[in-house]
N, C-alpha and C positions, 0 to 999 in steps of 0.2 A: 834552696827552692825560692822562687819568684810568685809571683800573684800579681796577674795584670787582669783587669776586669776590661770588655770587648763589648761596647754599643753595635748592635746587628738589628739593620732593617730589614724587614720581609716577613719577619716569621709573625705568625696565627693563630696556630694549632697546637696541640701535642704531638702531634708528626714532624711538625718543625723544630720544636723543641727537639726532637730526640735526633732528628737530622743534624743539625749542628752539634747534640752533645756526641754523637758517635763520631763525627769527622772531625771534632775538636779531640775525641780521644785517640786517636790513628794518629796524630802526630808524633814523631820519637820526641819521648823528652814528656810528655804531658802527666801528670801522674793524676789530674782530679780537673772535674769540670763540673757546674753546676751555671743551670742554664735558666736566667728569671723571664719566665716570656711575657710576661708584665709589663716588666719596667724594660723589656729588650735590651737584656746586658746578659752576657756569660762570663763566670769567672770563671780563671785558669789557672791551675797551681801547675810551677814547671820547672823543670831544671834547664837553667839559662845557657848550660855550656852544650847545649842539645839542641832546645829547641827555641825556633827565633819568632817573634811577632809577624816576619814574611810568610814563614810557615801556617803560623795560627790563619790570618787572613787568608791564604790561599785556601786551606781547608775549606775555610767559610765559604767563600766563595765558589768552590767546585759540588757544594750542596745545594747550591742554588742563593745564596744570602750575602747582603753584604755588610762589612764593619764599617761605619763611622768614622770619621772624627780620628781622633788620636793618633 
């Protein structure tokens, strides 16, 4: 398992938070997500041979948000 932490602008809310932690968990491969809507970062615990940082950002993005950087 991997651990890559994801700078995400847009989010606000607890609705947002929760939108990004559900479409970061629908990705295959994702086993844990935890979502700081503070500092706007999500980490992501994952199995690399699954799932891919393209994946993670699309997620993101098809919730309405987007990753940063990295």
């Amino acid at each position: 398992m991997e651990t890559k932490v994801l700078q995400i602008s847009g989010m606000s809310c607890q609705h947002c938070k929760m939108a990004v932690t559900n479409a970061l968990k629908r990705v295959a491969g994702v086993e844990s997500v935890e979502v700081d809507l503070s500092a706007g970062k999500a980490t992501v615990r994952f199995d690399p041979a699954v799932a891919t940082e393209e994946a993670m950002r699309a997620a993101v993005e098809e919730a309405g948000y987007q990753v940063v950087g990295g």
